[in-house]
C-alpha positions in Angstrom: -22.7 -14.4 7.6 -21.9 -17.3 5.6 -19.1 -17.9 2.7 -20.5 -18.8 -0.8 -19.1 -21.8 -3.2 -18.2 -19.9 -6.4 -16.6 -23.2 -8.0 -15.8 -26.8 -7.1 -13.1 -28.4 -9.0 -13.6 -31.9 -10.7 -12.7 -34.8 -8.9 -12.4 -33.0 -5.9 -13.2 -34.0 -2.6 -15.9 -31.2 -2.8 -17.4 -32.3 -5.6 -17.3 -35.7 -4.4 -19.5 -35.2 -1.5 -22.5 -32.8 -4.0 -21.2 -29.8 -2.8 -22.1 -27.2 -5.7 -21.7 -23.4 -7.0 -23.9 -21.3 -5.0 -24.3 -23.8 -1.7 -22.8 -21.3 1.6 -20.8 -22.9 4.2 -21.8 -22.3 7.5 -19.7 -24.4 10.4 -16.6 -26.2 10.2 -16.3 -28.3 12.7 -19.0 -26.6 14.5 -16.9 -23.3 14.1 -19.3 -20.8 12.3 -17.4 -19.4 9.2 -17.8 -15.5 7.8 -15.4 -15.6 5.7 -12.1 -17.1 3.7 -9.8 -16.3 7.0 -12.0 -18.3 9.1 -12.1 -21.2 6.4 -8.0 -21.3 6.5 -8.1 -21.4 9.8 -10.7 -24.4 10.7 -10.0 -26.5 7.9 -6.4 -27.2 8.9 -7.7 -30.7 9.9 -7.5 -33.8 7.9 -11.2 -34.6 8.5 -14.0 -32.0 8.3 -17.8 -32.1 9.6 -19.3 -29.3 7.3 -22.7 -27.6 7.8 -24.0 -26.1 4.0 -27.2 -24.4 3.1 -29.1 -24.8 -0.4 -31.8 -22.8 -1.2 -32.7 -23.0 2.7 -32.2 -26.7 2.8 -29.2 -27.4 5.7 -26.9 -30.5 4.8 -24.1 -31.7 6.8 -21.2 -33.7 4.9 -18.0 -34.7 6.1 -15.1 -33.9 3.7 -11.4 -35.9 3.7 -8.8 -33.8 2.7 -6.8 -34.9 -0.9 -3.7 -33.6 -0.2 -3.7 -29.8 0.5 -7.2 -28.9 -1.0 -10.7 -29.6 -0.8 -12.0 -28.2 -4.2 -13.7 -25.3 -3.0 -13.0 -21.7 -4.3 -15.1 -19.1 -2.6 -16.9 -15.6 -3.4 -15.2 -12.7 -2.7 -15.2 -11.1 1.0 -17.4 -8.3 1.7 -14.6 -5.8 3.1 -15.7 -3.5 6.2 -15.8 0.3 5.0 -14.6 3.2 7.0 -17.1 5.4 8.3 -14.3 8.0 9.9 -14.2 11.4 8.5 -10.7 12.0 8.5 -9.7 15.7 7.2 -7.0 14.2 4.9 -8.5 11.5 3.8 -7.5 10.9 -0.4 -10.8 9.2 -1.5 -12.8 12.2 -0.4 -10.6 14.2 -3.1 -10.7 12.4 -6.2 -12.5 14.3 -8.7 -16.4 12.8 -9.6 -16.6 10.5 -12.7 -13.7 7.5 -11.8 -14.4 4.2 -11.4 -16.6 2.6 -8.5 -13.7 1.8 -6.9 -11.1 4.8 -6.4 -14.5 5.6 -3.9 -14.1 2.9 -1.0 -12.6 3.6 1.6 -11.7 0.3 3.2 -11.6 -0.4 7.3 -11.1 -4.1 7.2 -8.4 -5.5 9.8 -8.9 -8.5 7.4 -7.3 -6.4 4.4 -5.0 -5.5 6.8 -3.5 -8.7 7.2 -3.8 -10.2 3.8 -2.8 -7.2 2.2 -0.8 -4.5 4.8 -4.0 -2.0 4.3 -4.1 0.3 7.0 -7.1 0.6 9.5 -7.7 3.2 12.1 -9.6 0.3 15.1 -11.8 3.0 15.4 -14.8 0.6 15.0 -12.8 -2.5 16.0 -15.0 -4.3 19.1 -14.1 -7.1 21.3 -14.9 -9.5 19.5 -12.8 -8.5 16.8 -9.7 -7.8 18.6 -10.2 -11.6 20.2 -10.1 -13.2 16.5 -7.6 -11.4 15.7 -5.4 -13.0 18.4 -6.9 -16.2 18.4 -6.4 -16.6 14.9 -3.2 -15.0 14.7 -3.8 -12.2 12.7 -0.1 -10.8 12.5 1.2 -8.4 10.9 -1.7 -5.6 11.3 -0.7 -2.2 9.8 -2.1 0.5 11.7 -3.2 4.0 11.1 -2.6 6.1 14.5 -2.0 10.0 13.4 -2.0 10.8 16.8 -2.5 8.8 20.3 -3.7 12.7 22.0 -7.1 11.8 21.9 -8.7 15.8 21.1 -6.1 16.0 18.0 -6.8 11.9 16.8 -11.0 12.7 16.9 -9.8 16.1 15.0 -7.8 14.4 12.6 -10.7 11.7 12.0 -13.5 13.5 12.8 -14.6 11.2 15.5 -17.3 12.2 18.3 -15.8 10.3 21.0 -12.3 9.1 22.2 -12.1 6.1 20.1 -10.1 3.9 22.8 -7.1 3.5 20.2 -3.8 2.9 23.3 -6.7 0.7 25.1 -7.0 -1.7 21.7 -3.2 -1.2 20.5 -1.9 -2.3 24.5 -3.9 -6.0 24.0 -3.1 -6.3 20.3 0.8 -6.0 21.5 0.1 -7.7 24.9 -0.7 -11.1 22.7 1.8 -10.7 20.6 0.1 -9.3 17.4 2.7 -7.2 15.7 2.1 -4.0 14.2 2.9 -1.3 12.1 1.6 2.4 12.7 2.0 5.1 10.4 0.9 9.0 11.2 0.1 11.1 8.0 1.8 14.3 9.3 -0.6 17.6 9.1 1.5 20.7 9.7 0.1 22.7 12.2 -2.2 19.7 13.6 0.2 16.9 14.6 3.4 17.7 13.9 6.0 19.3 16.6 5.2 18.5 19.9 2.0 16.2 19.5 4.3 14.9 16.9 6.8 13.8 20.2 4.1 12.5 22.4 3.1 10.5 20.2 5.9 8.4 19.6 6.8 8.8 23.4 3.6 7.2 24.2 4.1 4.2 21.5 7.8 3.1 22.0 7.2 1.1 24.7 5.3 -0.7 22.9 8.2 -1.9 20.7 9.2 -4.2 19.4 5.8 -5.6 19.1 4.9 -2.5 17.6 7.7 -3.1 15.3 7.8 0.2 13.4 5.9 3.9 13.1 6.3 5.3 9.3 5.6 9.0 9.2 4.5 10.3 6.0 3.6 14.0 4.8 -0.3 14.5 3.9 -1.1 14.2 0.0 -3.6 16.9 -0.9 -5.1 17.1 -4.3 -6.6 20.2 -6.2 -10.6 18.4 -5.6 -10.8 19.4 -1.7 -13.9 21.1 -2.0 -15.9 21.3 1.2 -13.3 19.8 3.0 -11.2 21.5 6.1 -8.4 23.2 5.1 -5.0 21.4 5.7 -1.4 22.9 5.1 0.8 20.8 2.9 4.4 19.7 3.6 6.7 21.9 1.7 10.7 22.2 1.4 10.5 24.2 5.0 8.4 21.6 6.6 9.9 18.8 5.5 13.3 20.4 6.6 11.8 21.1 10.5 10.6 17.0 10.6 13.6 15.7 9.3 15.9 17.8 12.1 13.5 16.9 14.8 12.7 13.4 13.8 16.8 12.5 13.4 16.8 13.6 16.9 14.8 11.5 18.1 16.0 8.1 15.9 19.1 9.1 17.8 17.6 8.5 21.6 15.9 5.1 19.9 19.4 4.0 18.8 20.7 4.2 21.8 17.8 2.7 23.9 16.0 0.5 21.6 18.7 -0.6 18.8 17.1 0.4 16.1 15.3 4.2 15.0 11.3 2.7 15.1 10.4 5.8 13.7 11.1 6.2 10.1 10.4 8.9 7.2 8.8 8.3 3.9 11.2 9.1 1.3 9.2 12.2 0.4 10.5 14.3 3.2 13.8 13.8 2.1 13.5 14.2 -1.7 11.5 17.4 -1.0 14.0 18.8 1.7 16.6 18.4 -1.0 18.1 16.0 1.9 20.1 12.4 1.0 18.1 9.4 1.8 19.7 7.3 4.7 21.4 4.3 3.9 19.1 1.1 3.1 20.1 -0.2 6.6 18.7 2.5 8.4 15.4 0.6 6.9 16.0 -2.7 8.9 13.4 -5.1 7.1 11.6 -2.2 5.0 8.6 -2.7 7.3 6.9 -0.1 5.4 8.5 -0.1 1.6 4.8 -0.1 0.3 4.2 3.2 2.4 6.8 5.4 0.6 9.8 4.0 3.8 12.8 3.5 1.9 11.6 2.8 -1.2 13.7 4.9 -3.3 16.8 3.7 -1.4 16.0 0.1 -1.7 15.2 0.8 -5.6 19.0 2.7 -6.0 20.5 0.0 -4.2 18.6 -2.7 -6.3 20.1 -0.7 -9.5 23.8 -0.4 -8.7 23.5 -3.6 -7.5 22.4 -4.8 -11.0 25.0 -2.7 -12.4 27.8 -5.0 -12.3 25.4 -7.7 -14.6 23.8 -4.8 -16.2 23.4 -4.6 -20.2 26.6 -3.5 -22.2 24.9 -2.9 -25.2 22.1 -3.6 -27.7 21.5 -5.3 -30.8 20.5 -2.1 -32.4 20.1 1.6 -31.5 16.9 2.6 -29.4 15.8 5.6 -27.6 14.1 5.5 -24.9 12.4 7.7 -22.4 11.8 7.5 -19.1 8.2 8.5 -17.2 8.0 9.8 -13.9 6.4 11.8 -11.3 8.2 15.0 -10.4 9.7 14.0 -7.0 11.9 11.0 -8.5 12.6 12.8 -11.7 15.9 14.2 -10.2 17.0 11.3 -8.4 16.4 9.5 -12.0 19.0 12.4 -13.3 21.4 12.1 -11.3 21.9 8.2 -9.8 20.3 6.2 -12.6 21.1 8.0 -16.2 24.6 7.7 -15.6 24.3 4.2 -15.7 22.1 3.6 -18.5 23.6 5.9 -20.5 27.1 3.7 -20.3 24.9 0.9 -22.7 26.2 1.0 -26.4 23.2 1.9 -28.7 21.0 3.0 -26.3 19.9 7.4 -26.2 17.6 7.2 -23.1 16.4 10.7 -21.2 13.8 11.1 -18.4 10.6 13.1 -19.1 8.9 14.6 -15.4 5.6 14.3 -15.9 3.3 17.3 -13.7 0.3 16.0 -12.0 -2.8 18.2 -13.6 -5.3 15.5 -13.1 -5.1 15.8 -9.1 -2.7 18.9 -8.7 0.5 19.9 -8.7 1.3 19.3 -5.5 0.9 15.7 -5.9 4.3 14.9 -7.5 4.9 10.7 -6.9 4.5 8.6 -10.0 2.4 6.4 -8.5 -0.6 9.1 -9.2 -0.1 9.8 -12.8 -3.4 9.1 -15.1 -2.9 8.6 -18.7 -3.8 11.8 -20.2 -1.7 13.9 -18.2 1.4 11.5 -19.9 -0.1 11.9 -23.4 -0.3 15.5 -22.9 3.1 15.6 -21.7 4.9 13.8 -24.6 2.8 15.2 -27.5 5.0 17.1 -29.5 8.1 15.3 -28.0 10.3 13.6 -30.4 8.4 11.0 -32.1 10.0 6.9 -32.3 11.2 6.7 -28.9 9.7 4.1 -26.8 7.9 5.2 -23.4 9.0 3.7 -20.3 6.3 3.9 -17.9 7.0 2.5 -13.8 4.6 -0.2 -13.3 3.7 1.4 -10.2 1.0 3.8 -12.4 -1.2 1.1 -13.4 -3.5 -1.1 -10.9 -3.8 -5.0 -11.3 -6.4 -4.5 -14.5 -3.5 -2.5 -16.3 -5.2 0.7 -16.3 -4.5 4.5 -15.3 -6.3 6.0 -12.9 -8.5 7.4 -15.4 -9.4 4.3 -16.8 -6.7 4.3 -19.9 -4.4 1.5 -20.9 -0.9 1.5 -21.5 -2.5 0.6 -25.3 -4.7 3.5 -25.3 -1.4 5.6 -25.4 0.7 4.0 -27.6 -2.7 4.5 -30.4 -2.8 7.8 -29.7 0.9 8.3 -29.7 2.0 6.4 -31.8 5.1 5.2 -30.1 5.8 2.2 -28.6 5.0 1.2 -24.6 6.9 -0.8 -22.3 5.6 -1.3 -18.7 8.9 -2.1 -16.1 9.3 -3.0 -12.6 12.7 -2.0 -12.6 15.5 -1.1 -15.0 16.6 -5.0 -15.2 14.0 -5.6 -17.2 15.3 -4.1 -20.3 17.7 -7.3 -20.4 14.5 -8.9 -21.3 13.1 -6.0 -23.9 12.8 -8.0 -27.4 
């Protein structure tokens, strides 16, 4: 495996020395490189011997460092791909007809740690575990789900015990820190396998930093695939009871709760989120673990700054997915509402594309929102969470925030968070 030169800068000291577009990189420093990590890693060094094949032809050139950069930009990695089965897994029910993309399932430790994906280690060999620590590969998020090694090969649809404890122990024996998370299956690996598993992982803290817990997300498109029971009101109830018990024996012994729930639980039990220091560092914000809280917290703590009024009237309407639509009600509208000239309502927007049952706003495609607001009173501007779109701008089903305003004929605006409207021209 060799890294290929997409570009080399002017003047650079890779370009200085003939490197060009489409030469690969082979050793640094007599260090074979696979990819960008390994690059970072070996060319710390001021001075640089470099192996680089051409069309076959090997040349070996010694690059000097101008300041921090040697001109070289690289081809993307080629990411690992998971070849679990898992019963719950989300890319094995999206409907047929997306984009290439919404297909891969990723199992790249790599990802992992440039981006906190979450692998299983189910194929993670020696080898790998040793780079990891020799290159200091830390944080690595971590998808456990169960350390009972009959209910983990269930829940992945392994043949064989996977050796998962065996690889987590020498990850945390040299100091790699980690993150687990358990999507919870009712009737799988909740209750008592829910128990052993965190009693089997604590002592593990704190280099195993944090476990996130978070319910299963099924969609209408499971055809073929095992039947799973979803986390409703009564569910979420029983893991919130047992789980505060057992944050309770971590308080006491650990100093902190190292298991936490994703804010789902709690917005679907009908239960008050914990305070934002329950959340310590938000290990796991990205997961759904005390994102809402953080995000209400953010927002009253803007309030004090907040806009008093606009330069003219405007009505606005909020998008969401149904699980924040009442939190929006009740701890945001208040708030907004107090701005001179501004009428602003929310509009809960029901998830038809993958189900009903699949109620965060993260998930929402563009037609189900044009479906939703067709009809609704026409001139008020959409405000849609950012969180909807990916890093092209587009829907899940391939729309852009431009395709609805054209077809709506309203006007879009696209917010991280309610500050922004300071900033709405």
């Amino acid at each position: 495996m060799t890294l290929k030169v997409k570009n080399v800068a002017k003047q650079s000291p890779g370009a200085t020395m003939g490197i060009e577009p489409g030469d690969r990189l082979m050793e640094i420093n007599g260090f074979p490189i696979r990819d960008t990590i390994d690059y970072q890693f070996y060319s710390a060094d001021e001075v640089l011997d470099c192996t680089f094949s051409r069309n076959g032809d090997i040349r070996r050139v010694r690059l000097k460092r101008d300041g921090e950069t040697l001109g070289l930009d690289f081809e993307p990695m080629r990411y690992h791909t998971c070849g679990n089965r898992c019963i719950f897994c989300f890319v094995d029910q999206n409907p047929e007809g997306l984009r290439q993309s919404l297909y891969l399932k990723d199992e790249d430790y790599r990802l992992s740690f440039l981006y906190g994906n979450y692998v299983t280690l189910t194929h993670m060999n020696r080898s790998d575990l040793e780079r990891i620590v020799e290159q200091r590969l830390s944080p690595l998020y971590v998808s456990i789900h169960a350390t009972d090694p009959l209910v983990r090969k269930t829940l992945l649809g392994l043949k064989r015990d996977d050796g998962l404890l065996e690889k987590i122990h020498f990850l945390v024996k040299n100091d790699i820190e980690l993150h687990g998370q358990i999507v919870l299956c009712p009737g799988i690996n909740d209750g008592e396998v829910l128990k052993d598993s965190l009693e089997s992982l604590s002592p593990l803290f704190p280099t195993l930093r944090s476990m996130a817990v978070v319910p299963v997300g099924l969609t209408r498109h499971r055809r073929h695939l095992p039947e799973v029971a979803r986390v409703d009101a009564g569910a979420a109830k029983l893991v919130i009871n047992m789980v505060r018990q057992i944050q309770k024996s971590y308080l006491k012994h650990l100093g902190e709760p190292f298991v936490y729930l994703s804010d789902e639980f709690y917005l679907m039990a009908g239960y008050p989120l914990p305070p934002l220091d329950h959340y310590g560092d938000l290990w796991q914000v990205e997961n759904g673990v005390g994102m809402t809280r953080a995000f209400l917290s953010k927002f009253h703590e803007d309030g004090g700054v907040f806009l008093v009024r606009l330069d003219r009237p405007e009505h606005y309407i909020i998008i969401t997915g149904a699980l924040a639509g009442p939190v929006l009600e009740k701890d945001i509208l208040p708030t907004l509402r107090r701005i001179e000239n501004l009428n602003i309502d929310v509009k809960v927007v029901h998830n038809h594309f993958y189900g009903e049952s699949v109620t965060v706003s993260g998930l929402l495609t563009g037609r189900d929102i044009i479906d939703t607001i067709r009809g609704v009173r026409t001139g008020a501007t959409l405000l849609l969470p950012a969180n909807c779109l990916n890093h092209d701008g587009l829907f899940l089903d391939d729309l852009k925030p431009r395709d609805l305003a054209e077809e709506l004929d309203r006007r879009i605006l696209v917010l991280d968070d309610f500050s922004d409207l300071r900033s709405v021209p």
